[in-house]
C-alpha positions in Angstrom: -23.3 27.3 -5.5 -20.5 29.0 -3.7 -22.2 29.6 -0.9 -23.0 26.2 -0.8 -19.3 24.8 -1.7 -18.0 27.1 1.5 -20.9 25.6 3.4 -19.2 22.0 3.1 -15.4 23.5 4.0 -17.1 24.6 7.5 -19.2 21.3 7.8 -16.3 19.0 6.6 -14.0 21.1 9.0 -11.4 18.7 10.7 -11.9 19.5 14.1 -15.3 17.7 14.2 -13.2 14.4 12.2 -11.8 12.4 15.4 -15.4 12.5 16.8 -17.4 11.6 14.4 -14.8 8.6 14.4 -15.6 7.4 17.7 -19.1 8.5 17.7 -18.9 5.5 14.8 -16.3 3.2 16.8 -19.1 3.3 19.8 -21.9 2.4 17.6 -20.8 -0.2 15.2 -18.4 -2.2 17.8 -19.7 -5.8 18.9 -18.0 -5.2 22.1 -20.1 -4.2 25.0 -19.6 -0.9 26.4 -21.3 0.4 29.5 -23.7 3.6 28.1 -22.1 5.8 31.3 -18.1 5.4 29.7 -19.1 5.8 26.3 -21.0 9.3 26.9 -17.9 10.3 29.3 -15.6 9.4 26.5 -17.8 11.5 24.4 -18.1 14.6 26.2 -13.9 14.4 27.5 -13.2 14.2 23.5 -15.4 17.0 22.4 -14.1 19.2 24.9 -10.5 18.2 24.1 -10.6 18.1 20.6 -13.5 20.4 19.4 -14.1 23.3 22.0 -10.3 23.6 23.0 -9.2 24.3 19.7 -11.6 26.7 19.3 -10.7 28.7 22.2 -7.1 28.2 21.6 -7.9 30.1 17.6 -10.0 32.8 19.3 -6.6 33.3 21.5 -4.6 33.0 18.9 -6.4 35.6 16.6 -6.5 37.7 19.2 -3.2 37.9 19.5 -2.5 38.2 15.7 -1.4 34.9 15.0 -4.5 33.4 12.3 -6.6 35.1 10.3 -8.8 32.1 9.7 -10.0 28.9 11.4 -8.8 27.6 7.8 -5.0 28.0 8.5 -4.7 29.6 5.1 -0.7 29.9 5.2 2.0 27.7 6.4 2.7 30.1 9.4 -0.1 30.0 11.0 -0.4 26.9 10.9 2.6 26.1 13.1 1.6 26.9 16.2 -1.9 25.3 15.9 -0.7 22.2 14.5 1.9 21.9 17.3 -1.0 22.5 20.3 -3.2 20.0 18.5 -0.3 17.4 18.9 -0.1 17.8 22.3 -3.8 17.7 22.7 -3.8 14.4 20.5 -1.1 13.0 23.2 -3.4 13.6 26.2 -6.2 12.2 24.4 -4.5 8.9 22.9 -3.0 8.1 26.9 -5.6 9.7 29.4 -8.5 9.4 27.2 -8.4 6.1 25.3 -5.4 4.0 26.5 -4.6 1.3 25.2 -5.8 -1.2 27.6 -9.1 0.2 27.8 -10.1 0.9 24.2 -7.1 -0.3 22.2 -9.0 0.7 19.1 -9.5 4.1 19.8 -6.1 4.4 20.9 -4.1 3.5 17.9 -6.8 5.1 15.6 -5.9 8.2 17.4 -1.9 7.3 16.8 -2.9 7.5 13.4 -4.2 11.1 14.1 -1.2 12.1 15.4 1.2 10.9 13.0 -0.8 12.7 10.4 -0.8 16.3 12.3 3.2 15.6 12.9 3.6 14.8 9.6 1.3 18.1 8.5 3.1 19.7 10.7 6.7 18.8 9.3 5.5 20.0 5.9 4.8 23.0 7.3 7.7 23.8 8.6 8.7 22.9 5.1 6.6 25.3 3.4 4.2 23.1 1.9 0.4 23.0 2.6 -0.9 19.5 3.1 -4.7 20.0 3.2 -5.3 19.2 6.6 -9.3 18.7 5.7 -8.9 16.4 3.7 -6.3 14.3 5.8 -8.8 14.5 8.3 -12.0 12.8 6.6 -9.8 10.9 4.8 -8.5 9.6 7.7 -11.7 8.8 9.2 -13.3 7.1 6.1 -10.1 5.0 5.9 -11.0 4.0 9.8 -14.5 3.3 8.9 -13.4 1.2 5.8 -11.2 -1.0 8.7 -14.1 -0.8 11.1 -16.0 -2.7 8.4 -13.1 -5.2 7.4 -12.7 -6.0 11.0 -15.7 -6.8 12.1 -17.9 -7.9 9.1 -20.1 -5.6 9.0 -21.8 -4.2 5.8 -21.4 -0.3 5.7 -21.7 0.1 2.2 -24.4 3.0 2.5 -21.8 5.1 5.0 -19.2 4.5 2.6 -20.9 5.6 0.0 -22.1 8.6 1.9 -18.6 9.1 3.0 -17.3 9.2 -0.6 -19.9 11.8 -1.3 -18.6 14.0 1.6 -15.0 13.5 0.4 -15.2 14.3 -3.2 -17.5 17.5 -2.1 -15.0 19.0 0.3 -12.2 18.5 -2.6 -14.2 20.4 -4.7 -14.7 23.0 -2.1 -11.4 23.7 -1.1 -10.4 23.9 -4.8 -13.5 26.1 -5.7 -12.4 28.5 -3.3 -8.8 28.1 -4.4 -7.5 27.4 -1.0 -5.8 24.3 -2.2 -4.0 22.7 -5.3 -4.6 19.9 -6.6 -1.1 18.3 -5.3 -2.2 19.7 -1.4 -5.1 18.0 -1.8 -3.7 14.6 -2.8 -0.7 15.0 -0.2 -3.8 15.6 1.9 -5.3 12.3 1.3 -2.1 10.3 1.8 -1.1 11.8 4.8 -4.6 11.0 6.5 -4.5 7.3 4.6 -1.2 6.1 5.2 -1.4 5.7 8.9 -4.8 4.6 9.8 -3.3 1.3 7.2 0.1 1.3 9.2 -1.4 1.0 13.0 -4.3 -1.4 11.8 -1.8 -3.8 12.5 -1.7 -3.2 16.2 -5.5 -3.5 16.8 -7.2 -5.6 13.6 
């Protein structure tokens, strides 16, 4: 079981969140979208937001600054947090604009509020769980996704529940979290994904 319950922290990790969000977006959207842009798209935001990161942690434990790809104190997670922000910039106005995919573009807003805001409680010695602002983040954006355009999700809801409850448990069966992280976790990825739905539903 604890093998298992770590298993789901790495699978549940948050850098693969803002792509499993579009990866969604592309396939559930009534709005045609040439097959070319949407695998460009695809391959520009894994490389921005899943294999930079990475190379940016094996930098930064190289130089002494992590011990984990967790983030397991507010220190190290300054630095990271701050880097993703500025990758979340690039991606929100060179990667989805919002002329081209306005969507996209304030769902990734969203992103970046909640890594600022992560950020800020940092700073503030406090530590949001930044996996479960991510997938909760993302379910909220598939819940919208749904709303919008009338589609029934229910079973990738209900999946999604599933994933969120089991990484909860995770991070509190390995004791990286509290109980009050997590749910400052889940507000923090909430909150704006319902605060920019009113620029794109």
């Amino acid at each position: 079981m604890d093998s298992i319950l770590k298993s789901i922290s790495f699978i549940g990790h948050p850098i693969f969140m803002p792509v499993i969000g579009v990866i969604f977006y592309f396939s559930k959207s009534p709005r045609y979208l040439p097959r070319e842009l949407i695998y460009s798209k695809l391959i520009a935001l894994a490389a921005l937001s899943v294999v930079l990161p990475v190379l940016v942690y094996y930098l930064l434990k190289t130089l002494g600054k992590v011990k984990t790809i967790y983030l397991e104190s507010c220190k190290e997670r300054i630095l990271p947090l701050t880097l993703n922000c500025c990758i979340l910039i690039v991606i929100i106005f060179r990667l989805f604009p919002a002329a081209q995919l306005i969507v996209l573009h304030y769902f990734f807003i969203a992103v970046l509020m909640s890594s600022l805001s992560c950020l800020i409680l940092a700073l503030l010695n406090f530590k949001a769980s930044i996996h479960m602002i991510a997938v909760t983040g993302v379910f909220t954006f598939f819940m919208l996704i749904s709303i919008n355009y009338s589609i029934n999700i229910n079973g990738t809801l209900v999946l999604m529940s599933i994933l969120t409850g089991a990484i909860a448990t995770s991070r509190l069966h390995i004791k990286a979290h509290t109980v009050l992280e997590l749910s400052v976790g889940c507000v923090i990825g909430f909150l704006p994904q319902i605060i920019m739905v009113n620029y794109w539903f």
